[in-house]
C-alpha positions in Angstrom: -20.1 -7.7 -70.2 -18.9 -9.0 -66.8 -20.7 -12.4 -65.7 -21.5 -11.7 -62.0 -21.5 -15.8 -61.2 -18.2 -15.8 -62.4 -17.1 -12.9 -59.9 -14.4 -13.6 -57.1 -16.1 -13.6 -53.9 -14.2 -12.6 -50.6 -15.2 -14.6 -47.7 -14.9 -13.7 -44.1 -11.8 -15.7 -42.9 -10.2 -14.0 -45.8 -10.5 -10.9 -44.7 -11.3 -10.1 -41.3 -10.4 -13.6 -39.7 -12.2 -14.6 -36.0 -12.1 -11.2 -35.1 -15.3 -10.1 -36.8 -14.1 -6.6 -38.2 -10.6 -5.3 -39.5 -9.5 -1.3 -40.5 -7.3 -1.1 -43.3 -6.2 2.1 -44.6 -4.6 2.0 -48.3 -4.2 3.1 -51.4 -5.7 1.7 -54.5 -5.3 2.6 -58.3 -7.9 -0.1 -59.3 -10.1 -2.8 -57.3 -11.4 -5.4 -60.2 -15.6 -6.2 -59.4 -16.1 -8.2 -57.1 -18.5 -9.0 -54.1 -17.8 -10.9 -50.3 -20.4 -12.0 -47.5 -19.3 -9.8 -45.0 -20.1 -5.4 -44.7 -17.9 -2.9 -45.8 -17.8 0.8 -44.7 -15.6 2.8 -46.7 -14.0 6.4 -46.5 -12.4 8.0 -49.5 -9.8 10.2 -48.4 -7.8 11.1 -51.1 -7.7 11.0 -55.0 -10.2 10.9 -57.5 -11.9 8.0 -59.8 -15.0 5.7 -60.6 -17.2 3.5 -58.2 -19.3 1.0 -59.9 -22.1 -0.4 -57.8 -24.4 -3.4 -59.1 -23.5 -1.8 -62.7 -24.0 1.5 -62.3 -21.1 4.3 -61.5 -20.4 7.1 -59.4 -17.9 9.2 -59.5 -15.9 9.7 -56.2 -13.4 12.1 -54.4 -12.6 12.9 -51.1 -15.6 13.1 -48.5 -17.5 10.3 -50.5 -18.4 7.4 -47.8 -20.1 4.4 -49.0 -21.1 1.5 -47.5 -21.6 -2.2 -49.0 -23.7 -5.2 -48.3 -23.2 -9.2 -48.9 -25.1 -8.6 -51.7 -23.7 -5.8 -53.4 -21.0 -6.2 -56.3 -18.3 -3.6 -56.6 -15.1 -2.5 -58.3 -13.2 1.1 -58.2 -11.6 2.9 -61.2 -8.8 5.4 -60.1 -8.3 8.5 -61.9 -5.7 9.3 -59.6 -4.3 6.5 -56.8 -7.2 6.5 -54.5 -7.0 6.3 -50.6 -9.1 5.2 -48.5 -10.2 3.6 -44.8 -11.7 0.4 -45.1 -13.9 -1.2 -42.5 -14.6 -4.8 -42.8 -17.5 -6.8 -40.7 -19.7 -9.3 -40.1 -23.3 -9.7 -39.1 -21.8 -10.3 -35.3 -22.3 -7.1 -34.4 -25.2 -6.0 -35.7 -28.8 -6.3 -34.2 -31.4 -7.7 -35.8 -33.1 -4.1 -36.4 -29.7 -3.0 -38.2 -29.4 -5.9 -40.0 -33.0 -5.3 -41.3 -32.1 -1.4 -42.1 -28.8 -2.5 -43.9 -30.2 -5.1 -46.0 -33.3 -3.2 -47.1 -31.9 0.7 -47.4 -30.9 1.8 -50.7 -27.2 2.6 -50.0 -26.1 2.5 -54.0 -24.9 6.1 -54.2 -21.8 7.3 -51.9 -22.9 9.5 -49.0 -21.3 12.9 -48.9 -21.4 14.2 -45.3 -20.9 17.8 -44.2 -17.4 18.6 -42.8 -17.8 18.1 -39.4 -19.4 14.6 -39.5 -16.8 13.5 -41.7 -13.6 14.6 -40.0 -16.0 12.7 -36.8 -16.0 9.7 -38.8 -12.4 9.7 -40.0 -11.7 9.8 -36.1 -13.9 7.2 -35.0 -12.1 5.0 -38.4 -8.9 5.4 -37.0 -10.6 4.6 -33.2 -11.6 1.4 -34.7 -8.1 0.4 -35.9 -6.7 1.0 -32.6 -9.3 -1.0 -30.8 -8.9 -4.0 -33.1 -5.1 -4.0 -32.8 -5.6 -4.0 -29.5 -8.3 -6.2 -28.8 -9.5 -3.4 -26.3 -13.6 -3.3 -25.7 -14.8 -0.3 -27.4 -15.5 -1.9 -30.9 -18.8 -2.7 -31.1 -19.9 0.9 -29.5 -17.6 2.2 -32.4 -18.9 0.5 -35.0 -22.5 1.2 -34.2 -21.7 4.6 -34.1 -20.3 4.7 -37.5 -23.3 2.6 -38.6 -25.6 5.5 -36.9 -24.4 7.9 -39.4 -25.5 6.1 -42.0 -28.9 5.6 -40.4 -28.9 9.4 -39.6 -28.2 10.3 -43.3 -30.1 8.0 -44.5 -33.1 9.4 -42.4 -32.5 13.2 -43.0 -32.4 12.2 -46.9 -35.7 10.5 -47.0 -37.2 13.5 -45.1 -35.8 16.2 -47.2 -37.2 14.3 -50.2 -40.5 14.4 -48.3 -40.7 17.7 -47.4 -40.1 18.8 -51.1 -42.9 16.7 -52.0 -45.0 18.3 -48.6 -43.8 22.0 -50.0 -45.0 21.0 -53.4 -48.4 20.7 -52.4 -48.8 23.2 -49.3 -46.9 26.2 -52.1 -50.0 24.5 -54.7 -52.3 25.4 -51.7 -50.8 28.9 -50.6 -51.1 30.0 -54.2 -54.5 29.0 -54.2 -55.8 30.3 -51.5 -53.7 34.0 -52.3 -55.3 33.9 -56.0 -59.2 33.1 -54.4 -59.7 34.4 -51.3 -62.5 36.4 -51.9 -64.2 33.1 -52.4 -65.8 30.5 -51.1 -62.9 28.1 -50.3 -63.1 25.1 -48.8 -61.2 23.2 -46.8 -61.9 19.6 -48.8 -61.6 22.1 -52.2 -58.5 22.7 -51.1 -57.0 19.5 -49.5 -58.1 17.7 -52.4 -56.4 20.0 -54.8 -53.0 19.5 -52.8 -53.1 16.0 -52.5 -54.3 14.9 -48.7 -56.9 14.4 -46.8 -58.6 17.3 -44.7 -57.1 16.3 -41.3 -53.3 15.6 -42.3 -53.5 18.8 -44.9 -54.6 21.1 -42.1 -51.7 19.6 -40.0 -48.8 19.8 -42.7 -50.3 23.2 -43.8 -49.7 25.0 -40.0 -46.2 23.3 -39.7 -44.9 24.3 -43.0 -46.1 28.1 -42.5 -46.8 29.0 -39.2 -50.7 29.3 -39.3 -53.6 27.5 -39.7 -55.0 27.2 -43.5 -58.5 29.4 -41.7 -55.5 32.3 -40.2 -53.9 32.4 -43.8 -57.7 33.0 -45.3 -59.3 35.0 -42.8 -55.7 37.5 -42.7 -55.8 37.7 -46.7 -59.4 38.9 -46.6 -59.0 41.1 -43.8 -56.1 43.2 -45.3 -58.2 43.2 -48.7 -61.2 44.6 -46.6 -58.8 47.5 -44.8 -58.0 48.3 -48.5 -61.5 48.7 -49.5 -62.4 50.5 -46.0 -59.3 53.1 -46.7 -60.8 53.6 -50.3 -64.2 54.8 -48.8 -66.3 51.3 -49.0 -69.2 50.8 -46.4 -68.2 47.7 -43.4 -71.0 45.6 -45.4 -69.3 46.0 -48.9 -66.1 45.3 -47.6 -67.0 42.9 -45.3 -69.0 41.0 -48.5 -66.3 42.0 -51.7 -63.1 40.6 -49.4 -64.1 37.1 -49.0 -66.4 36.9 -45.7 -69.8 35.3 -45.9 -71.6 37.1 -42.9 -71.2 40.4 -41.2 -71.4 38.7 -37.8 -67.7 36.9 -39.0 -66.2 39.6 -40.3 -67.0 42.1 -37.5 -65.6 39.5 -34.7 -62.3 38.5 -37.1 -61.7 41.8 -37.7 -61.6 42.7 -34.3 -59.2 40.3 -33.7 -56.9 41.1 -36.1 -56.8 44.8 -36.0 -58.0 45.8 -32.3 -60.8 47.9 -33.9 -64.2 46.9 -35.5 -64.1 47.9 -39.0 -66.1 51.0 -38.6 -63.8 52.5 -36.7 -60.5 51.8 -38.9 -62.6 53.6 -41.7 -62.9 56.8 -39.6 -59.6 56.8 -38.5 -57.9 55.8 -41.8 -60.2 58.9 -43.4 -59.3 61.0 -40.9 -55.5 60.3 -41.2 -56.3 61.5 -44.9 -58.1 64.6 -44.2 -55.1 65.8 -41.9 -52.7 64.8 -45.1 -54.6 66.9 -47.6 -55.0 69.7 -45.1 
């Protein structure tokens, strides 16, 4: 087993000197573990091979982009020679609310970003270079957009793991509601089943279908009463067998929904029959 306090530590004058960040593009069969006090960003543009991070390992190809801390150890293992763009900086340029984000943001497993935002990144990389060889002003605005992707990834991540846990529950409530319409359902019964409270279940329940968890119910029981209607049931059977608790209700929400009171669908839905069978 490697002993971590006995790792080689890359310090800042080693690598990126007075000028606070460096761009290097090369290729590498094999970087042994080790760890520095500056930031690294790097972009894997070729080859294939292993990426060990604070003992555990990825594997890595082109379009992996990863991004290191001063506390992170590191080594790569080439399957085939490996090229890449590396970025080195200090805390210089960063503000104290990126600082905070880098230090305390899980960045252990290489980000893989679509095509577009890649090739974007592989031109503000080679940007960079220019402007440090150069000395010319545009690196800090460079570098905190590179740094924004990461941000930006990290953010959409955390909400597509969100909304999977949000759909879990609301698709709990959906099936639910589908399965007992026709009975008395609450809206704490149901909250509580999914996992929130009343007020932020009612919220995440209209964004993540459209309607509010009372439109879902009422339409379910009012196409189960135009069933019943069709099949000949009186308005106070279907109004009662589909869910709704008073005539009064049923009578306005049907309305509503159909443009009709539920008397008058019946006699037009048996009259389209008659003219069928005749």
């Amino acid at each position: 087993m490697k002993e971590y306090k006995s790792l080689p530590r890359l310090m800042t004058g080693d690598k990126i000197g007075n000028r606070h960040v460096a761009v290097e593009k090369h290729i590498s069969l094999d970087y042994p573990l080790h760890w520095h006090n500056y930031f690294e960003i790097e972009i894997i543009i070729d080859g294939t091979g292993s990426y060990i991070f604070n003992g555990t390992t990825y594997s890595i190809s082109k379009g992996d982009v990863y991004l290191l801390t001063p506390v992170d150890f590191h080594e790569i293992e080439a399957s085939s020679p490996v090229e890449l763009i590396n970025i080195s900086f200090d805390e210089m340029w960063l503000s104290e609310n990126m600082r905070t984000f880098l230090y305390t943001t899980d960045f252990t497993k290489p980000r893989r970003f679509d095509i577009h935002d890649y090739e974007r990144l592989i031109m503000a990389a080679e940007l960079l270079r220019h402007e440090c060889e150069t000395d010319a002003p545009c690196i800090n605005q460079l570098l905190e957009y590179l740094l924004s992707r990461f941000v930006q990834c990290e953010i959409l991540q955390s909400e597509s793991v969100a909304n999977q846990l949000h759909l879990s529950g609301i698709k709990k409530a959906v099936a639910y509601i589908e399965l007992h319409f026709r009975e008395k359902v609450t809206l704490q019964q149901i909250s509580a089943m999914s996992g929130y409270n009343p007020t932020y279940f009612s919220e995440l329940f209209r964004k993540l279908t459209g309607e509010t968890y009372i439109e879902r119910l009422t339409s379910l029981r009012i196409n189960y009463a135009k069933a019943l209607l069709t099949s000949g049931l009186s308005v106070t059977d279907a109004c009662f067998e589909s869910g709704f608790g008073s005539l009064s209700n049923f009578l306005v929400a049907f309305k509503a929904k159909c443009g009709m009171s539920p008397s008058e669908y019946r006699k037009n839905t048996k009259k389209g029959c008659n003219q069928i069978k005749n």
